[in-house]
N, C-alpha and C positions, 0 to 999 in steps of 0.2 A: 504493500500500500504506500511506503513512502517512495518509490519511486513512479508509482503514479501521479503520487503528490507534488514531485518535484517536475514531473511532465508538463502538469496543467500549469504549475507557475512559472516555466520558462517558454511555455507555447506564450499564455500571457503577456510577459514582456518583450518576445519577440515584437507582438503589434503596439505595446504601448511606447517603446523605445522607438519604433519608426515612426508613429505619430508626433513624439520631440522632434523628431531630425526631420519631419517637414517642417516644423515652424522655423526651425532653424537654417539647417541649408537645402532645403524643397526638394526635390527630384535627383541631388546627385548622385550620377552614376558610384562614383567613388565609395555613397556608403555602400551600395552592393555589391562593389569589389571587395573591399576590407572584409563585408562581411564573410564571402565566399573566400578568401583569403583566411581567415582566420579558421573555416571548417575544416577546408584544405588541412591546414595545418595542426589541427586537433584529428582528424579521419587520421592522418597517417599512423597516429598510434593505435590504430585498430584495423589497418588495412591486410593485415594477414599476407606479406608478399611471399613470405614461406609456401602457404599453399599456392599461389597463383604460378611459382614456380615449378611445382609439381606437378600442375593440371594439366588438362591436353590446352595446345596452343588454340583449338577451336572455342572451348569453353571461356578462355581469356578475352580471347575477340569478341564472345559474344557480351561477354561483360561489360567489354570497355563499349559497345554499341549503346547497348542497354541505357549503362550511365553518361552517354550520349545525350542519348533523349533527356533521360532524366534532367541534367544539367540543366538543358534548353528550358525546358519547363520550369523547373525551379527559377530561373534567370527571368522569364518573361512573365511569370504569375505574380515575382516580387516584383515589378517594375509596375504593373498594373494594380499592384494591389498599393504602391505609392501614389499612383493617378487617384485611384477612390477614397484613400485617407485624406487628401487633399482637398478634395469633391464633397466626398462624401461623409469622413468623419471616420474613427476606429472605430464607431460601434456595427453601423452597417455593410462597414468592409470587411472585418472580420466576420461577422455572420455571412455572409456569402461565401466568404474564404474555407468557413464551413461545409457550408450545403454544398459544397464541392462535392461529399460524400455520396449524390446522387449518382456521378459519374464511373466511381468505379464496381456504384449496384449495377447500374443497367451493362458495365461491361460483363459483370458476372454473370448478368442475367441472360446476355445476347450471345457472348463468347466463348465462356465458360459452362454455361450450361447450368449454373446454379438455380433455384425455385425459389423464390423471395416467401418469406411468409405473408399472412393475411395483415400482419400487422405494422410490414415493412413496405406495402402498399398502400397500406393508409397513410404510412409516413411522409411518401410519395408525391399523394394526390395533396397531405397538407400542407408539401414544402414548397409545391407550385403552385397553390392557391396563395402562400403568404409572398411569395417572389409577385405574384400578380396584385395582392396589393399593397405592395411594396411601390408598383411599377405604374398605378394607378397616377394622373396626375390628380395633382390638388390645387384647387381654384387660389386663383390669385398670385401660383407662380409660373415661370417661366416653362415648369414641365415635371415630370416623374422623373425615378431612379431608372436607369436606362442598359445603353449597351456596354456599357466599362463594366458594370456589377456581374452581368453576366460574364461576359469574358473573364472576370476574376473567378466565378462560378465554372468555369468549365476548366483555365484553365491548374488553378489550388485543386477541382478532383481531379483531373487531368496526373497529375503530380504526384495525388494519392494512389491512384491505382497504377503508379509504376511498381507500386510494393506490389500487389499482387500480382503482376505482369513476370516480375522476379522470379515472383513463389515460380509460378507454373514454367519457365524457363529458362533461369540462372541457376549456377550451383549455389548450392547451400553454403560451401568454405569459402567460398568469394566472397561474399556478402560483403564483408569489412573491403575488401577492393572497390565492387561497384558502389557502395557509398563516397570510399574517398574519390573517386574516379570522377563523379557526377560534382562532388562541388568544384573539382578540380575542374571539369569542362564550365561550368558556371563562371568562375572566377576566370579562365584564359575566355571568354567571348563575351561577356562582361567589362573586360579589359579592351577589347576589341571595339566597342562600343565608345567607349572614351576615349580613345585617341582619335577614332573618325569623327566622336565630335566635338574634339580637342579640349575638353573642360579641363580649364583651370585645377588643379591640384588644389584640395581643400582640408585642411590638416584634422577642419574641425568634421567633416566631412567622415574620415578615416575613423576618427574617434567614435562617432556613432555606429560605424560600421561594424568595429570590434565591437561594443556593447550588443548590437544585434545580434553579430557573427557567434557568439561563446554560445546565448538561450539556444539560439538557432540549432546548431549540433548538438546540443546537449538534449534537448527535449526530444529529438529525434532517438536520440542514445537512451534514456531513460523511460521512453513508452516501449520500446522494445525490450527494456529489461522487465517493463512489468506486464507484458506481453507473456513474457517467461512464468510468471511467477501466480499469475492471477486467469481468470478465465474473461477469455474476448468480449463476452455478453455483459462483461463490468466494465472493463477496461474503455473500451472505446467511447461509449455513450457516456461515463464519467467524464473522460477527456475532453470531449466535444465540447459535453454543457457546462462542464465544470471550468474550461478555457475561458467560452463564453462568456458567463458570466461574471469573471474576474475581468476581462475586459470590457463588457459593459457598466461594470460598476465605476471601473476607473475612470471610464470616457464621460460619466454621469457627474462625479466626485471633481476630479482633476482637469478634466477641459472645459465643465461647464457646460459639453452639447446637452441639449434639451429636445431628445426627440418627441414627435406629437403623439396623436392617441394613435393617429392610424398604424405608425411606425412599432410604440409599444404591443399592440394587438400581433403585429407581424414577429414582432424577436418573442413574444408569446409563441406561439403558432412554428417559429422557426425550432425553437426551444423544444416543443411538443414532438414535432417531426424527427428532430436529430434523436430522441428518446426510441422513438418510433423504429425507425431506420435501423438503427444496432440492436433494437433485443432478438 
C-alpha cells in the first residue's frame, strides 16, 4: 500500500509542478527535455543491459521499436497536455489525461480480444456523456472544451496502452531496457524540437524540468511495484481517482480555479466512470 501511496502523490505532482512552470516559463521545450533527461538518467539504473545482452538481437530490436513509439507519445501527450494546462487549467487537463484509460479498453476490446464487463461499459457510456458535457458550450463565452482535451485524451491512453502492447509482445527481462529506451527517445526528439526552434536556453526552464522529471519516473517505478504487491482491481482505480483528486484539490486550494456547476457535475461523473472502468 505504501507504494501505491507514493504513486498517487508523485503522479500528483507531476501535473501540479507543470502547472508552476506555465506561469513561469509557459511552453518551454527545455522543461520537457530536462524532464526526459532526468528519467533517462534515473531508467538507467534499472535498464537491465545484462539481459539485453543475452537476448536474441530480434527481441532487442523489437524493444528499442516499441520504446520508439512509446517515446513519441510520451513526448507529444506532455506537450499537449502543457497546451491545456494553459487553456484549460490542471484540473480539467489532468482528468482527460485520465480518461485516456478508454483507449487502451477498447484496444483490448478490438485487438486483444478481451470482454469488458457490464460495468466497464457503463463506465464507458458515463465517461462520454461527461466529455460531452464537458464539451457543451456555455452561453456567454466564446465556446466549449474542444479539440486539445481530446487529443490529450487519446493521446495520455495512447501512452497507456503501450504497457499493454509490451505485455502481449516485448520480453519480460527487457522491461527495464524498453523503459529507459522510450525516455531516452523522448529526451533525443524533444531535443530535436528545440534547436529547430532554436529556444533560448532557460536555466529556470531546466529546473522545473528536473522537478517534473524525478515524480515522472518514479511514479511510473512505484505503480508497478504495487502492481507486484496488490491486486489490479485496487490498484488502478485507487491510482486514477486517488491522483485525481489530489490534483483537483490542489488546483481548487492553490490556483484558485473555480470551476462551474456544469464542470463539477463532469469531474463527478468522470470520477464515477474511472471507478467504473477498473473494477
Amino acid at each position: 500500500m505504501i507504494d501505491l501511496i507514493l504513486a498517487i502523490l508523485t503522479s500528483a505532482m507531476i501535473s501540479v509542478t507543470m502547472r508552476v512552470s506555465t506561469d513561469r516559463v509557459g511552453g518551454s521545450r527545455y522543461v520537457l527535455a530536462a524532464n526526459y533527461l532526468v528519467c533517462s538518467l534515473l531508467g538507467l539504473l534499472y535498464a537491465g543491459f545484462g539481459a539485453a545482452a543475452a537476448a536474441q538481437p530480434a527481441e532487442v530490436w523489437k524493444t528499442a521499436g516499441l520504446g520508439l513509439v512509446y517515446g513519441i507519445l510520451l513526448l507529444t501527450a506532455f506537450i499537449v497536455l502543457q497546451s491545456n494546462i494553459r487553456r484549460y487549467g490542471v484540473v480539467l487537463s489532468s482528468m482527460f489525461m485520465k480518461l485516456g484509460l478508454l483507449v487502451p479498453i477498447l484496444l483490448s476490446v478490438l485487438v486483444f480480444g478481451e470482454q469488458p464487463t457490464v460495468l466497464q461499459l457503463a463506465g464507458f457510456a458515463l465517461a462520454i456523456g461527461a466529455i460531452l458535457l464537458i464539451n457543451l458550450k456555455k452561453e456567454g463565452t466564446e465556446g466549449g472544451f474542444g479539440f486539445l482535451l481530446i487529443l490529450l485524451l487519446l493521446l495520455g491512453g495512447g501512452a497507456d496502452a503501450m504497457g499493454k502492447i509490451y505485455e502481449v509482445y516485448g520480453a519480460a527481462d527487457l522491461s527495464g531496457l524498453f523503459l529507459f529506451l522510450s525516455f531516452a527517445f523522448a529526451f533525443a526528439l524533444c531535443m530535436a524540437t528545440v534547436v529547430k526552434q532554436r529556444e533560448k536556453l532557460s536555466l529556470q526552464a531546466v529546473m522545473f524540468g528536473v522537478l517534473i522529471g524525478i515524480p515522472n519516473f518514479f511514479s511510473t517505478k512505484f505503480l508497478l511495484s504495487a502492481l507486484t504487491k496488490l491486486p489490479a482491481v485496487v490498484v488502478y482505480p485507487t491510482f486514477s481517482v486517488g491522483s485525481m483528486l489530489l490534483v483537483t484539490l490542489s488546483g481548487v486550494l492553490f490556483f484558485r480555479e473555480k470551476p462551474g456547476r456544469r464542470q463539477w457535475i463532469a469531474m463527478a461523473a468522470v470520477i464515477a466512470a474511472l471507478i467504473l472502468l477498473n473494477i
